[in-house]
C-alpha positions, 0 to 999 in steps of 0.5 A: 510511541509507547514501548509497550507492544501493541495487541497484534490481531486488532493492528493486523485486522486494522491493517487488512481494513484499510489496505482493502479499498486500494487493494479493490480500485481495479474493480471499482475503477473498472465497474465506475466506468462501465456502470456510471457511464464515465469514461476510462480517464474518470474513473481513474481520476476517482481513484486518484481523488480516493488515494490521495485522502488515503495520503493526505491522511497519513501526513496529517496523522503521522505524529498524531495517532499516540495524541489521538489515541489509537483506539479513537483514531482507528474508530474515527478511520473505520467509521469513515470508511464506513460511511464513505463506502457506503453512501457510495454503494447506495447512490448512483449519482456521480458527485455523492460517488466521489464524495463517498470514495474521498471519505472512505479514502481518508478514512482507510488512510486513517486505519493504515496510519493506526496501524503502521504506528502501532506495528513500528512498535511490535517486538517482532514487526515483521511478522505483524506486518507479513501476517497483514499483508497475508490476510489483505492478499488473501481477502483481496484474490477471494473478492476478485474471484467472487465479485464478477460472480455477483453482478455488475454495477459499483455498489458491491465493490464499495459494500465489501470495503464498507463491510470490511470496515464494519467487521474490524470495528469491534476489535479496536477494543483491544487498541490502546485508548488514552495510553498515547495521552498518558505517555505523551504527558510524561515526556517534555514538551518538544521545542518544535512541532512533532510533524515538522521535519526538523524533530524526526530522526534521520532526515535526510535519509527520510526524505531521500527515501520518500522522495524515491519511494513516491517514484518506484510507486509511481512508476509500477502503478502507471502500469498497474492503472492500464493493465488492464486495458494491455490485458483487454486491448493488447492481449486481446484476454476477456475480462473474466481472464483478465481478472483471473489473472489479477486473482493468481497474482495476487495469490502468487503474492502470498508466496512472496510475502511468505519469502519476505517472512522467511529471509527476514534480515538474512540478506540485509536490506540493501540486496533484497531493495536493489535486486527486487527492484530490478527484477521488478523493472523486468517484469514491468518490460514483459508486461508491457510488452505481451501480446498473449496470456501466457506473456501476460500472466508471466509479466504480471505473476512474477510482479507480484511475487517480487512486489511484496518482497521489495515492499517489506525490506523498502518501507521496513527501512522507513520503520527502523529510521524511527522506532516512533512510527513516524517515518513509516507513516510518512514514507508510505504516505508518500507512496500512496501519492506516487501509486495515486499519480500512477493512472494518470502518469501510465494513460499519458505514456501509453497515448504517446509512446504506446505500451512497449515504450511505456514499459521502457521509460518506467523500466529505466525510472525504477532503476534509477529510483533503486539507487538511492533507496538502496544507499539509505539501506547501506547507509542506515544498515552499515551492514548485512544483519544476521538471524538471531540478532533480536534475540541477542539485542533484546529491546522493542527498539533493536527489533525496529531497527533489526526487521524490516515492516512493510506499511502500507502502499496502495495499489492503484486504480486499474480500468478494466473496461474494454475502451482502451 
C-alpha cells in the first residue's frame, strides 16, 4: 500500500456504494419472495448466494487491489454492479435474477475491498471510515422510507444499488491509477505469494480474529435475517411498521456511528469491543423476545446504535494489524461469510427452538466470541491509547495503528414477507 493517502471523497463514495446492496437485502429479500413467487428460505438462499460473491470477493482481492490499480479495480466493482443489479431489475426470470445478484455482489464486493485498502491507508482512517458509514446509513434509511412508496416488485430495490453504482463511477477519477504498479515494482519481490498467510503481519491475531469475527457476524445476522418475520408474526406490526422500525434504527445508527467518531482511541479497543458486545447479546434477547412494538423498536433501535460502535473499534483492529490493508479486507471478508450464513443459521433456530430460544443460543455465541476479540485488542494494544497520540506520532502507519476503521460487514438478508 502506497504512504501516500488516498483522496477521501471518491473511497467514502466507493464505500457507500458497495455497502449499498447489503445494506437494502431486507427489502430486496423480502420483495424477492413476494414478487417472484419464491418462498421465504429462497429468497434468503439469494441473498446468501450475493454475500457470499461479495465475500469471495474480497479474499480474492485482499493483496490484489495495489496490483490492480484502485482506480481499475474499483471500475471493474462498479461496473459489475452495474450490470448485476441491473439485469436483475429488468427480468422477472428467477435464474437470470440470481445471476444478476451474484455479479452484483461480486462486484459490491469489489468496491468494498477498494476501499477498505485505500481507507487502511488514510492519515486519519476513522474519520474516512465513519464519514462512510454516516453517508451509507443515511442513504440506506431514506431508500427504506421511500421505496414501500413506489410499488412493489424486486426491480426498484436492485435499480437504486445499479444507480448507486453508476452515480460514483465518475469519482474513481480521483483514485490512484497505476501508482499500485509503480510502487509495487519498486520493492523486492516476495519470496512467497502476498495472499498467502504466511507473508501477513500478525497471523495468529489475524486469524483469531476472523475466525471470531465470522461468529459475532453470524450470530447478529441470524437474527437480522428473521426479524422481520418476529416483527410480522410475533409482534404482530404491519409491514409498513415493520419497515419504519428498521428506517429509525438505522437512523439511531447515525448516532452510534457519530459516538464511534467522538470516542475515537479514548477507551482503547478492548472496552468498547467486550462492552458493545455485550450490550449487543442483550439487545438481541429483547428482540427475540418482544411481543409488541415498543419491545420490538426497543430490541432493534438500541442494536443499532451499538452495532456500529462495536464495528468501528472491531474491524478498526483488523486495520492496524497491517497498515497495507490487507487484514482489513480479510477480516471483513470473513464477516460477510458469517452475515451470508446468518439467514440460514436464524431459520434453522427459530423452527426448532423458536424465537425466544433463538435469542438465547446467539446471546450466549456473542459472549463467547467477545473473548477472543477482545484478547486481540489487549493483545496487539498493549494499552488504552490516549487523544493526541497521532499528533505526537506523527506518520500515516501510527495513524493505522492509533484509530480504529471500520470496513465493511454487511448486513444480512431479512424476509419481510408475512409467512413465517
Amino acid at each position: 500500500m502506497s504512504s501516500r493517502p488516498r483522496a477521501l471523497g471518491p473511497l467514502v463514495a466507493l464505500f457507500t456504494a458497495g455497502y449499498l446492496a447489503p445494506y437494502l437485502l431486507p427489502t430486496v429479500v423480502g420483495r424477492l419472495s413476494a414478487g417472484l413467487g419464491l418462498t421465504p428460505a429462497q429468497a434468503g438462499l439469494v441473498g446468501s448466494v450475493l454475500l457470499l460473491a461479495s465475500a469471495s470477493a474480497g479474499f480474492t482481492l485482499a493483496a490484489r487491489v495495489e496490483r490492480l490499480g484502485p482506480r481499475r479495480a474499483a471500475r471493474i466493482g462498479l461496473g459489475a454492479m452495474c450490470l448485476g443489479y441491473g439485469s436483475a431489475a429488468l427480468t422477472a426470470s428467477v435464474p437470470l435474477v440470481v445471476g444478476g445478484a451474484v455479479v452484483g455482489g461480486f462486484g459490491s464486493g469489489t468496491a468494498l475491498a477498494v476501499a477498505a485498502a485505500g481507507i487502511a491507508a488514510q492519515r486519519d482512517p476513522h474519520r474516512a471510515s465513519t464519514l462512510g458509514l454516516l453517508t451509507v446509513s443515511a442513504t440506506a434509511g431514506a431508500l427504506y422510507l421511500t421505496l414501500p412508496h413506489l410499488g412493489g416488485g424486486h426491480e426498484l430495490p436492485f435499480a437504486s444499488i445499479a444507480l448507486a453504482a453508476a452515480v460514483v463511477w465518475p469519482l474513481t477519477g480521483g483514485l490512484a491509477g497505476g501508482a499500485g504498479r509503480r510502487t509495487a515494482e519498486r520493492q523486492p519481490r516476495p519470496e512467497r505469494p502476498e495472499t498467502s498467510l504466511s507473508s501477513l503481519p500478525h497471523r495468529r491475531s489475524g486469524l483469531v480474529l476472523a475466525v471470531a469475527i465470522l461468529c459475532w457476524s453470524m450470530a447478529q445476522n441470524a437474527l437480522w435475517g428473521v426479524s422481520g418475520r418476529i416483527g410480522l408474526t410475533q409482534a404482530g406490526l404491519s409491514e409498513v411498521t415493520v419497515g419504519a422500525v428498521f428506517a429509525v434504527a438505522l437512523g439511531a445508527g447515525l448516532t452510534g456511528v457519530t459516538a464511534a467518531g467522538a470516542l475515537g482511541s479514548r477507551l482503547g479497543r478492548a472496552a468498547p469491543i467486550g462492552a458493545g458486545t455485550a450490550i449487543i447479546a442483550v439487545c438481541v434477547l429483547v428482540t427475540s423476545g418482544a411481543e409488541s412494538l415498543p419491545a420490538f423498536a426497543t430490541g432493534e433501535v438500541l442494536w443499532n446504535v451499538f452495532y456500529p460502535v462495536v464495528l468501528s473499534y472491531l474491524l478498526g483492529l483488523a486495520a492496524s494489524l497491517d497498515p497495507r490493508g490487507r487484514w482489513a479486507v480479510l477480516v471483513g471478508s470473513a464477516s460477510s461469510l458469517g452475515v451470508a450464513c446468518g439467514p440460514v443459521t436464524g431459520s434453522v433456530l427459530s423452527e426448532q427452538a423458536g424465537y425466544p430460544g433463538m435469542g438465547l443460543i446467539l446471546c450466549a455465541l456473542l459472549l463467547l466470541a467477545a473473548a477472543p476479540m477482545t484478547a486481540v485488542a489487549l493483545h496487539t494494544s498493549g494499552r488504552t491509547l490516549v487523544p493526541g497520540s497521532i499528533r505526537r506520532r506523527g506518520a500515516p502507519t501510527a495513524a493505522v495503528t492509533e484509530i480504529p476503521i471500520p470496513v465493511p460487514a454487511e448486513r444480512s438478508g431479512l424476509d419481510l414477507s408475512t409467512t413465517a
